[in-house]
N, C-alpha and C positions, 0 to 999 in steps of 0.2 A: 504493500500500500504506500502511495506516495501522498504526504500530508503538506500542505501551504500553511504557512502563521500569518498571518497579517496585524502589526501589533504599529500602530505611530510611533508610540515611545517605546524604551525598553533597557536596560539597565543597561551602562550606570546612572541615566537619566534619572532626574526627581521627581516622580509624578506617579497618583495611586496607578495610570494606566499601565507605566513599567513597572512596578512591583507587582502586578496582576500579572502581567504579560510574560515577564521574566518566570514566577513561577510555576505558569501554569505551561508553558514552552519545557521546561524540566522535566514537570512531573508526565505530560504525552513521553517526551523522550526516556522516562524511565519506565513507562507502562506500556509503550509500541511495543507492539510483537515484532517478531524475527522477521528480515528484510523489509521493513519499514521506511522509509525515508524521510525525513522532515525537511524542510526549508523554510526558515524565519526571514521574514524580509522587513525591516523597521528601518532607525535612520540612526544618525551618532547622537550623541549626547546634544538637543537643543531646546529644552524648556522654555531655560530664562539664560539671558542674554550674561547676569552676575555671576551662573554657576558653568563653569566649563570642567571636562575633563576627560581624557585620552580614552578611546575605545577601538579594537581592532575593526576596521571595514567588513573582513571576513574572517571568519570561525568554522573550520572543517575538524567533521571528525566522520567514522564510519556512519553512513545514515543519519546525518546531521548536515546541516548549511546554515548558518547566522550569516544576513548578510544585513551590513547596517550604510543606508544611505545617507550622503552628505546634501545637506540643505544648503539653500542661500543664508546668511547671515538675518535674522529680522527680529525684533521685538514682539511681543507678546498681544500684537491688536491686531485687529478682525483683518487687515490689508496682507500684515507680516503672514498673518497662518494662511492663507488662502494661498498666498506664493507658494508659502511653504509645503503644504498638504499637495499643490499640482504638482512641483517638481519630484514625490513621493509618487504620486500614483504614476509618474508618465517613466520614472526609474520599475516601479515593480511592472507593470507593463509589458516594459523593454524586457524585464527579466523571465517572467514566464511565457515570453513568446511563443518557443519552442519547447518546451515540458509541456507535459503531462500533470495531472493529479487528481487522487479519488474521493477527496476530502478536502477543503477549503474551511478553516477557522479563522474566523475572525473578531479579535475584542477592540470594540468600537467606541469611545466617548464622541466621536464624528459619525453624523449620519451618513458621509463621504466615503468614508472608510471601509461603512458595510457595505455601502452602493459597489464600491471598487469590488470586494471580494464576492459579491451577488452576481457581478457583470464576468469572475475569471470562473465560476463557478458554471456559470449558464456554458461559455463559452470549451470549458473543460470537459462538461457533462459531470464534473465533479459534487457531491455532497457538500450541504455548506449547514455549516454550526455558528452563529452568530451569537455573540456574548455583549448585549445592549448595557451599555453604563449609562448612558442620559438620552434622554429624547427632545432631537433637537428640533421636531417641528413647536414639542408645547413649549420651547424656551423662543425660541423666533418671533415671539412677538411680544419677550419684553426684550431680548437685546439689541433688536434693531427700532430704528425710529419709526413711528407708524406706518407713516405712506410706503416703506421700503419693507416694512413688513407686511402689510396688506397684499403686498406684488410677491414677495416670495415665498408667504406661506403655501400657497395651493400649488406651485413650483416644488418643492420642498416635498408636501405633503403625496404626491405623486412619485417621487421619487423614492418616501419611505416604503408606496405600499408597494413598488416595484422591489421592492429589497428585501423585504419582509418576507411577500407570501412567495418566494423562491426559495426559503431558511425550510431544511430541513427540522432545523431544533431552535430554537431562540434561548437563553440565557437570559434573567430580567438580574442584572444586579441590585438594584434595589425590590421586594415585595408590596415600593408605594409605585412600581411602575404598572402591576399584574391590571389592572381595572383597563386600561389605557389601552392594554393591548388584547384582550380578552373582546371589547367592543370594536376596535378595529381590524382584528385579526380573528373572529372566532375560529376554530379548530386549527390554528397552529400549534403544535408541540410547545409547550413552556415551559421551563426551569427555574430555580429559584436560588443559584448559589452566590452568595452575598460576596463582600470584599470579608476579610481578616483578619486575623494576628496573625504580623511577621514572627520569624525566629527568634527575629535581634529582641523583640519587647516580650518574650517568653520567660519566666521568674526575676523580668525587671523590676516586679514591684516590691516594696517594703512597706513595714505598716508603723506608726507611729504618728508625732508631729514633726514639722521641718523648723527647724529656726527660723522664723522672719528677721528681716533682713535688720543692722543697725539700728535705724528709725522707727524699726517697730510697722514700718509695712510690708505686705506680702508679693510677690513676685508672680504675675500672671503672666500666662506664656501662652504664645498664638506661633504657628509654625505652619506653612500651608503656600499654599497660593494664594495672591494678591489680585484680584479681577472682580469684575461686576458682579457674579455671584457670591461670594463674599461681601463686596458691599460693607467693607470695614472703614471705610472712610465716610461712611454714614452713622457712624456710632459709635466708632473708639475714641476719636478725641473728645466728644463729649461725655463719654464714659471714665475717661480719665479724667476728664476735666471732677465730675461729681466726686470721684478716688482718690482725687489729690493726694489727700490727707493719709490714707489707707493703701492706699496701691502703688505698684508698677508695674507698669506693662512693656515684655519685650517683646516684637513682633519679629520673626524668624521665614524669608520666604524674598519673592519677586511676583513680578505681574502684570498687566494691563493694566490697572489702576495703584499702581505702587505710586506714582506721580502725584494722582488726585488724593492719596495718602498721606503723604506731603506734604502737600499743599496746606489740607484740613488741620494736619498737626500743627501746624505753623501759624495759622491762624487764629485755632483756641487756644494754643501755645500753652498746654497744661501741665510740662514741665515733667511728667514723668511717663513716658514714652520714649523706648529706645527701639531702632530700624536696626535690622541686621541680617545681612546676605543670605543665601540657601546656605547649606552645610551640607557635608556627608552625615551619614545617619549616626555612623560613630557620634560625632562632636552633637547630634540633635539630640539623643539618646545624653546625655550628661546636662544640656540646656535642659531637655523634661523632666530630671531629676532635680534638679536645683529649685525647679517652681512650686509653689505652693498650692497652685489654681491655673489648670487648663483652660483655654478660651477656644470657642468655635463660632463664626455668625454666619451664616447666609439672608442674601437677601431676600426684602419682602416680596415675594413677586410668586403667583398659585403656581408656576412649576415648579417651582421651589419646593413646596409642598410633598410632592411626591420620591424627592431622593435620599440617598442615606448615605451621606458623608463619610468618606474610607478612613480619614482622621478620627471618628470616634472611635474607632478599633484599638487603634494603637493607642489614645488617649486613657482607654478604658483598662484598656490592658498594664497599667503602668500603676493603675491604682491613686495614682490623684483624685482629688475635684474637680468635678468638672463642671464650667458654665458655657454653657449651649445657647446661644441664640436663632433658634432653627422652629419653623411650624410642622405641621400635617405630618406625615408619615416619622420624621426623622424625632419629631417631640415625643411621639408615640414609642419609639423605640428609647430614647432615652431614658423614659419614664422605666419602664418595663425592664428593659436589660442593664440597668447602668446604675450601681447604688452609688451614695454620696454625689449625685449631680442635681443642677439644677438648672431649668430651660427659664425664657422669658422671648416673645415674642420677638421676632426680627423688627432693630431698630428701635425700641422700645426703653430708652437710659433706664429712665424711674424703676422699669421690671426689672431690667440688669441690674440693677444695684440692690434691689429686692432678693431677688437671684442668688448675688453674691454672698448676701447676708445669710442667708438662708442654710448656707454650703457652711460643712464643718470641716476645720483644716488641719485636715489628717491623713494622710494614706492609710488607705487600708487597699490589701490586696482583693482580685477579685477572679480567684480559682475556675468560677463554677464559668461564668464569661468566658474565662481563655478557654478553657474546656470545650466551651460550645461551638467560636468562633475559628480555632486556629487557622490559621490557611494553608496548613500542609495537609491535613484532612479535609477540608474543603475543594483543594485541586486537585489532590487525588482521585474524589470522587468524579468531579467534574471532568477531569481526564478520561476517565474510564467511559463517561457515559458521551464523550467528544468521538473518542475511536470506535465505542459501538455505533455510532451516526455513520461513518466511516466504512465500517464493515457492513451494514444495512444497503446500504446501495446495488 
């Protein structure tokens, strides 16, 4: 059997889509049967513009191929990635011209991305496994401007369902996506294997109190991406500004709105907010230990509603407190899976600060979570049930 990956990002990259990607590329290659062949085709390391670092083009071994393509240089806004993702799709392309394959997997936070592997899939006669992390027709019309989204939802929207009802098996990463596609997809195949705990945050946690800091305030830590779903230049500086007295916040990460982050900070000028670049997970993994109180916001916007943040995972996992600024689905999962946290509406200061108050500062581990969530059980499984789609053909 000859298997395609199609992954945008992929380790050493920082982003939930390459630690999905990268995992779940291991655990097929540990679970293919004999004469197998895999081929990953992703890009080099280009997130964010602040984090660079060395990765080989190509990776051979028996029945393996990583091949990781060079982009143009771009920033993190709508013009940069649209470059970017063409010069991707017109490279894999070029690659599987002449191959074969009987199986096409694809994990997509771009609706683009599953179009690609829908159109080599049709074209191969191959089985295709799609692994959905967001849905970009119901976010299309809060991140583009009206009129430009008026024009390219029903564009868009044609395009998912050309992608979609060609999926042998669909993947919802989040359970707030199941409703979504259930009415627009009846009787497709659907899955339900969430994001995880990494390795690295596996008996990271400890239980006690943390020392607050000299002044007797506490250390809030936000690590992540920086962009209009987050939406954190809509509520941290004035979030600090209310914490003055109590808090700091160190924000850990880059973005499309890293700018208008800035900016805001600069302007309520709250005096305890500190910026600072991606990291390796080593060094982020010693920043999450030092904090007292996790931060997570998305913004307010009803697709919102429906996702489940891959940062809660590892936040949860670490045993902190944790303050969520998230609605619909992801509040619901906080509540439910995640003790010592506490949610407030997206955008919301007076709740955040409600929030905060509310949260006891202590780690305590939480067993029964990493238990449920790991991602080395989780890809496993989902491997297995990738290569049976695979063998089904």
């Amino acid at each position: 059997m000859r298997v395609l990956v199609l992954s945008f990002y992929y380790w050493p990259d920082l982003s939930a889509g390459s630690f999905r990607a990268t995992a779940l590329a291991r655990a097929l290659r540990e679970r293919a049967p004999p004469a197998t062949h895999i081929d990953v085709l992703t890009t080099l390391p280009n997130r964010y513009a602040s984090f660079t670092r060395e990765a080989a083009p190509l990776e051979q071994a028996p029945g393996w191929e990583l091949l990781r393509i060079a982009l143009p240089a771009h920033r993190s806004d709508m013009r940069g990635q649209v470059r970017a993702w063409l010069a991707y799709a017109r490279a894999v392309l070029a690659h599987v011209a002449r191959r074969d394959y009987d199986l096409v997997f694809v994990t997509s936070g771009r609706l683009m991305s599953a179009a690609l592997g829908s159109w080599i899939a049709r074209r191969k006669g191959a089985r295709l496994y799609l692994d959905v992390r967001d849905i970009f027709v119901d976010t299309i019309k809060d991140v583009l401007p009206a009129p430009a989204a008026t024009l390219a939802r029903p564009l868009f929207s044609a395009v998912e369902s050309w992608t979609m009802r060609r999926a042998d098996r669909i993947n919802l990463v989040s359970p707030g996506f199941v409703d979504y596609f259930r009415a627009r997809y009846p009787g497709r195949p659907l899955s339900g294997f969430t994001n995880g705990v990494d390795a690295e945050f596996l008996g990271g946690a400890v239980s006690g109190a943390v020392a607050p800091e000299p002044d007797g305030r506490v250390r809030i830590v936000y690590a992540g991406n920086i962009g209009d779903g987050q939406a954190l230049q809509l509520i941290l500086p004035q979030l600090a500004a209310a914490l003055r007295a109590r808090a700091r916040f160190i924000v850990i990460g880059d973005g499309g709105q890293r700018r208008s982050l800035e900016a805001a900070i600069a302007a309520a000028n709250p005096g305890n907010v500190e910026l600072r670049d991606p990291m390796p997970r080593a060094e982020l993994l010693s920043a999450y230990r030092d904090a007292h109180v996790l931060f997570l916001h998305l913004g307010k916007l009803p697709a919102f509603e429906k996702v489940l943040p891959s940062k809660l995972f590892e936040y949860a996992a670490l045993g902190k407190p944790v303050l969520a600024g998230v609605g619909g689905y992801a509040a619901r999962f906080v509540r439910e899976e995640i003790s010592n946290a506490a949610v407030f509406a997206p955008g919301d200061v007076v709740g955040a600060v409600r929030a905060f108050e509310a949260l006891e500062l202590r780690d305590r581990a939480r067993p029964e979570f990493v238990a449920k969530f790991a991602r080395a059980r989780l890809v496993g499984d989902m491997a297995e049930e990738i290569l049976a789609v695979g063998r089904s053909g």
